[in-house]
C-alpha positions as CSV (number, residue, x, y, z in Angstrom):
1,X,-5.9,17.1,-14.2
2,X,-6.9,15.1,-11.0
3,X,-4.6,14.7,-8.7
4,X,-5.1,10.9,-8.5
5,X,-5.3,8.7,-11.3
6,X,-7.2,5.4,-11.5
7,X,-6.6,3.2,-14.1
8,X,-8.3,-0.5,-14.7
9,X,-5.6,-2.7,-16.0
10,X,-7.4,-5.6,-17.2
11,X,-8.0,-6.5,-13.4
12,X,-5.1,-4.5,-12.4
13,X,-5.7,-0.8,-10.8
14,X,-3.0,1.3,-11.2
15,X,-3.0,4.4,-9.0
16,X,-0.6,7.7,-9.7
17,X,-0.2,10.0,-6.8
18,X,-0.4,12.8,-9.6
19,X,1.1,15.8,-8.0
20,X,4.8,15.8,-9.2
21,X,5.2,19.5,-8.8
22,X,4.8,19.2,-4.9
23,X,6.8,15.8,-5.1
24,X,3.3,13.6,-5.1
25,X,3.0,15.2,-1.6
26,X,-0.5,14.1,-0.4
27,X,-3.4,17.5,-0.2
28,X,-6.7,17.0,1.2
29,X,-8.1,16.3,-2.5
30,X,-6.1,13.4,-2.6
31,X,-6.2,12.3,0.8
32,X,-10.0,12.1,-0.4
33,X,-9.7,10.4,-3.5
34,X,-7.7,8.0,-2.5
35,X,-9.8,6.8,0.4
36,X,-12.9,6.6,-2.3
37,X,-9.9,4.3,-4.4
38,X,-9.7,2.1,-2.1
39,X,-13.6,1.9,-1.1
40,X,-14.3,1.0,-4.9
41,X,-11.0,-1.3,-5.3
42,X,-12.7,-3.8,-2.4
43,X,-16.0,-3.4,-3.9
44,X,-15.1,-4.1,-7.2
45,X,-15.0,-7.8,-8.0
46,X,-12.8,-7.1,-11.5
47,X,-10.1,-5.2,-9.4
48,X,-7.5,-8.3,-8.7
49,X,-5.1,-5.9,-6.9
50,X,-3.9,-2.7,-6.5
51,X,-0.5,-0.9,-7.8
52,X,0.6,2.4,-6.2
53,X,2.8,4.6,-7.8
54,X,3.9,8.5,-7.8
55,X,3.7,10.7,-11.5
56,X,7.2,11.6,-12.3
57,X,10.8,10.1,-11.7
58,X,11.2,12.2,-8.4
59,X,8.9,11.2,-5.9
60,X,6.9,8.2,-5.2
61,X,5.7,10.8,-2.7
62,X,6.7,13.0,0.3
63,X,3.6,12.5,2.5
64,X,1.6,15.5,3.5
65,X,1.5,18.3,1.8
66,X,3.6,20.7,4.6
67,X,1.7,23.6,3.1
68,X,-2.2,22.4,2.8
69,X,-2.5,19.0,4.8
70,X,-0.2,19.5,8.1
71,X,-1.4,23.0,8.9
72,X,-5.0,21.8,8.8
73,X,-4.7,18.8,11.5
74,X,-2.2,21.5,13.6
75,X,-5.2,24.4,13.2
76,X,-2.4,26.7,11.4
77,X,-5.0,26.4,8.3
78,X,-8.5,26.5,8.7
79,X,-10.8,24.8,6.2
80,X,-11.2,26.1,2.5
81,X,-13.1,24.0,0.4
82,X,-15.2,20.9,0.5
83,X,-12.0,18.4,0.5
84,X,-10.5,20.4,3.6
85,X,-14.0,19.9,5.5
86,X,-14.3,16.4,4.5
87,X,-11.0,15.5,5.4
88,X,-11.2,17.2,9.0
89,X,-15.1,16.6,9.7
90,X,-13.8,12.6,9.5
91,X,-11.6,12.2,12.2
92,X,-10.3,8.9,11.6
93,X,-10.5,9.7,7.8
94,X,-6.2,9.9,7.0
95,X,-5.9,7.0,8.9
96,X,-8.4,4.9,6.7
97,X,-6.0,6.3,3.5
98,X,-3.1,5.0,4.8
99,X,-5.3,1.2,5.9
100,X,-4.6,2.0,9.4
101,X,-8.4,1.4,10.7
102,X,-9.0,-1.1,7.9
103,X,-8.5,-4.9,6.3
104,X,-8.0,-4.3,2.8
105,X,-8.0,-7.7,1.4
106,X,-6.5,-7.7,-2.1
107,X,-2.7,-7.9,-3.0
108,X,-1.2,-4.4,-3.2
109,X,1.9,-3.5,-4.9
110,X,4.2,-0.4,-4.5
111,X,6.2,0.9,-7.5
112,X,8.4,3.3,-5.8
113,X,9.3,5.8,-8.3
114,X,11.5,8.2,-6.1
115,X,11.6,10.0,-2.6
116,X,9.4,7.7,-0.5
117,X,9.0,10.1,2.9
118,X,7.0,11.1,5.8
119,X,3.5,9.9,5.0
120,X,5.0,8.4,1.0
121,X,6.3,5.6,3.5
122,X,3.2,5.5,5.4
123,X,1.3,4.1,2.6
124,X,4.2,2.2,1.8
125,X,4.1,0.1,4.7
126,X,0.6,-0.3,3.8
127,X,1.2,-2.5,1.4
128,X,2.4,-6.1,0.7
129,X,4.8,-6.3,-1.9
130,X,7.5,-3.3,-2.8
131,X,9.7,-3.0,-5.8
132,X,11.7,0.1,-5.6
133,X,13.8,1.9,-8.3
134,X,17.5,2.6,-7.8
135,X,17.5,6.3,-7.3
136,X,14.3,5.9,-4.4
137,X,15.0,7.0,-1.2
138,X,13.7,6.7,2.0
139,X,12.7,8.6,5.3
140,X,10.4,9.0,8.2
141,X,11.6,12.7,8.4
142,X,8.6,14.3,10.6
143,X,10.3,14.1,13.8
144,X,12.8,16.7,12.5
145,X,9.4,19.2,12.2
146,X,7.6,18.1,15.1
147,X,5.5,15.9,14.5
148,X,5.2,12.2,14.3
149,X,4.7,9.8,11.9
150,X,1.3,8.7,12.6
151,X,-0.7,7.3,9.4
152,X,0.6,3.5,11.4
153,X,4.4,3.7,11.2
154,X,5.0,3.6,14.6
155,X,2.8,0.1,14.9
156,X,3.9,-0.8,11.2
157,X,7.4,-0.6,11.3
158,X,9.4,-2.4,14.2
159,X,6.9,-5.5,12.9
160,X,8.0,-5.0,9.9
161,X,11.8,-4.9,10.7
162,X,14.1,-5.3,13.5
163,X,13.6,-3.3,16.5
164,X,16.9,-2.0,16.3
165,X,16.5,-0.3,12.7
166,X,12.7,0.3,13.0
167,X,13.6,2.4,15.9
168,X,16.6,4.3,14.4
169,X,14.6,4.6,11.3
170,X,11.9,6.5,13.4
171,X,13.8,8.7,16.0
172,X,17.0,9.9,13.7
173,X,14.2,10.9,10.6
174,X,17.3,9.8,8.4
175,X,17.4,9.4,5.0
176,X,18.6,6.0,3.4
177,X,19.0,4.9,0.0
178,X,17.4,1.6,-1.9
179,X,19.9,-0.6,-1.1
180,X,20.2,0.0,2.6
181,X,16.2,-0.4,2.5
182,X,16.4,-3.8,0.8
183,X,19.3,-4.7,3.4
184,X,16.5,-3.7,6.2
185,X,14.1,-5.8,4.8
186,X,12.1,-2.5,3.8
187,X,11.8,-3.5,0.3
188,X,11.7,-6.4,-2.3
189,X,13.4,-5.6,-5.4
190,X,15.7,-2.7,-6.3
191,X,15.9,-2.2,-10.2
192,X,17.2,0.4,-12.3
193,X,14.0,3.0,-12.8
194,X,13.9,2.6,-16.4
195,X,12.9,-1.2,-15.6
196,X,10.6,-0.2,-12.6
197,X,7.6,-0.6,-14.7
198,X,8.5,-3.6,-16.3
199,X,9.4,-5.6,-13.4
200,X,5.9,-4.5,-11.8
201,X,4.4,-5.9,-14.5
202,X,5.9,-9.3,-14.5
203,X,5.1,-9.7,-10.7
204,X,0.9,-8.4,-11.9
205,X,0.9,-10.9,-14.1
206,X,2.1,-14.0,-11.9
207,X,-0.2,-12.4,-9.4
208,X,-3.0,-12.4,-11.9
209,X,-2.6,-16.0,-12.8
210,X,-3.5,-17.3,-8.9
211,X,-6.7,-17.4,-7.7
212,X,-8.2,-14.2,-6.3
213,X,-10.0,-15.4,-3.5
214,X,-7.0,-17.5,-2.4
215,X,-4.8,-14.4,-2.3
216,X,-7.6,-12.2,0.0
217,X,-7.9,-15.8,2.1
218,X,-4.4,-15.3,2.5
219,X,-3.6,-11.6,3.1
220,X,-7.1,-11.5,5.3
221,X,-5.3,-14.4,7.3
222,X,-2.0,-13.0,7.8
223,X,-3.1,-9.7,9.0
224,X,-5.8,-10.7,11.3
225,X,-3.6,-13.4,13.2
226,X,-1.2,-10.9,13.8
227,X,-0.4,-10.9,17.8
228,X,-2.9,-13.9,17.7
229,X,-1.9,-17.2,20.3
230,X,-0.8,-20.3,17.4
231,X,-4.1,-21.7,19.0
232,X,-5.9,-18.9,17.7
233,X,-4.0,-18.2,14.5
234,X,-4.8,-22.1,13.5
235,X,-8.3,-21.5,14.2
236,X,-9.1,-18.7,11.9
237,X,-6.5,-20.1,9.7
238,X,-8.7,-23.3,9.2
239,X,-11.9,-20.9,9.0
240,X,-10.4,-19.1,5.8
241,X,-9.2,-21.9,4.3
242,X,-12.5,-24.0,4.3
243,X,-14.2,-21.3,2.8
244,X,-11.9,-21.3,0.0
245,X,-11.9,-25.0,-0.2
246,X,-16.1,-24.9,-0.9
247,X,-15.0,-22.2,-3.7
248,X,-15.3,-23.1,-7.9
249,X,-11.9,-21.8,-8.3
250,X,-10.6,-24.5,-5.6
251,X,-12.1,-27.1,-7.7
252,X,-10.7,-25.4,-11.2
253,X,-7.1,-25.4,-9.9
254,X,-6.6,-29.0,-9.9
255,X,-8.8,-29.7,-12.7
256,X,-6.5,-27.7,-14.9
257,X,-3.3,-29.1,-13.3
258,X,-4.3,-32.7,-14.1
259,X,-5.5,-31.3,-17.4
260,X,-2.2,-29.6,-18.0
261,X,-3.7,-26.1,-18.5
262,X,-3.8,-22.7,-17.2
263,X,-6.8,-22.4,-14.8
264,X,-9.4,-20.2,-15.3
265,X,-10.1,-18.6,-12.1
266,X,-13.7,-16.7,-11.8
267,X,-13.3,-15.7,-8.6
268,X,-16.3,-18.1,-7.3
């Protein structure tokens, strides 16, 4: 069984971190596959966006694998197979899993399953939209073995929350629960996890039904104007958004509001 599943959902790519004996924990095979994932999601023109998600009710996951992954990048391990070589013969190859050293430009979605920890909340941050179920919980825990959380936390976080709690969050390596996350601002949507799924699937298919090139416009946008001057930040804003405007799906938006339709976006 691979340890990362990859699933085409009618435009949709569902990915399982499939390791629910180790807690979805990520190994060097997965830290692999999941860096080809998202190579082929950006490529792909019938991949709309991307939903991450762990195997199991435990664990969305628990970050790397304490056993197989951290002893390699301390030298505790030395390499075994071809994923260990690949994964330390690429320096900067963890941080492209976790989008640290890359723009990846389509809408992604975590359904957060369980435990989200260590590197689990790495790729979290990662991505734009979070729906978490009840029982999920929540911790940057790798100060309490020594190491830190690296995979972009440490940039990530305090802009993604107040400095106060990003830096709490960080340095104490507590645990919190789903509802203190969604008080932080960590996550969207708490639901009970037998309506996880569900609820993922109603926000795919309002996402589905925009246009994709808008969305990329607009995530390409946000990210890149990051720590930009409003001079700046207006320039490449009006940059992105002309290109959209010369785009067939920017003239089939109107068309079918004044036609009282759904559009039919081709992505053109």
């Amino acid at each position: 069984m691979s340890v990362l599943l990859v699933e085409n959902r009618d435009g949709a790519l569902w990915v399982t971190f499939n390791r629910p004996e180790a807690f979805n924990s990520f190994c060097p095979e997965m830290m692999c596959a999941i860096m080809d994932m998202w190579e082929m999601a950006e490529r792909d023109d019938s991949v709309k966006l991307v939903v991450l998600t762990g195997a199991g009710d435990k664990a969305f996951s628990s970050g790397g694998d304490l056993k197989l992954t951290i002893p390699l990048l301390t030298g505790a391990r030395q390499p075994e197979n071809e994923f260990d070589h690949r994964y330390m013969d690429t320096p900067d190859w963890p941080y492209h899993v976790f989008q640290r050293n890359r723009t990846f430009s389509k809408p992604v979605i975590a359904a957060i399953n369980g435990a989200a920890m260590a590197g689990g909340i790495e790729m979290m941050l990662a991505t734009d939209i979070r729906i978490a179920a009840s029982n999920a919980t929540f911790a940057l825990s790798e100060v309490k073995v020594g190491v830190i959380a690296a995979g972009g936390s440490t940039s990530r976080l305090p802009r993604q929350l107040p400095w106060c709690h990003a830096m709490k969050f960080l340095l104490t390596g507590e645990t919190i629960n789903a509802e203190r996350a969604l008080e932080m601002g960590l996550i969207n949507t708490v639901v009970e996890p037998q309506d996880l799924y569900d609820e993922v699937e109603r926000l795919v298919d309002q996402l589905k039904r925009n246009a994709p090139l808008s969305m990329q416009a607009i995530k390409r946008t946000a990210l890149a104007t990051s720590g930009m001057t409003l001079e700046e930040a207006f320039a490449l804003e009006d940059e992105e958004g002309a290109a959209v405007f010369r785009t067939q799906d920017a003239l089939e938006g109107p068309r079918a509001f004044a036609e009282k339709r759904q559009p039919k976006y081709v992505g053109r």
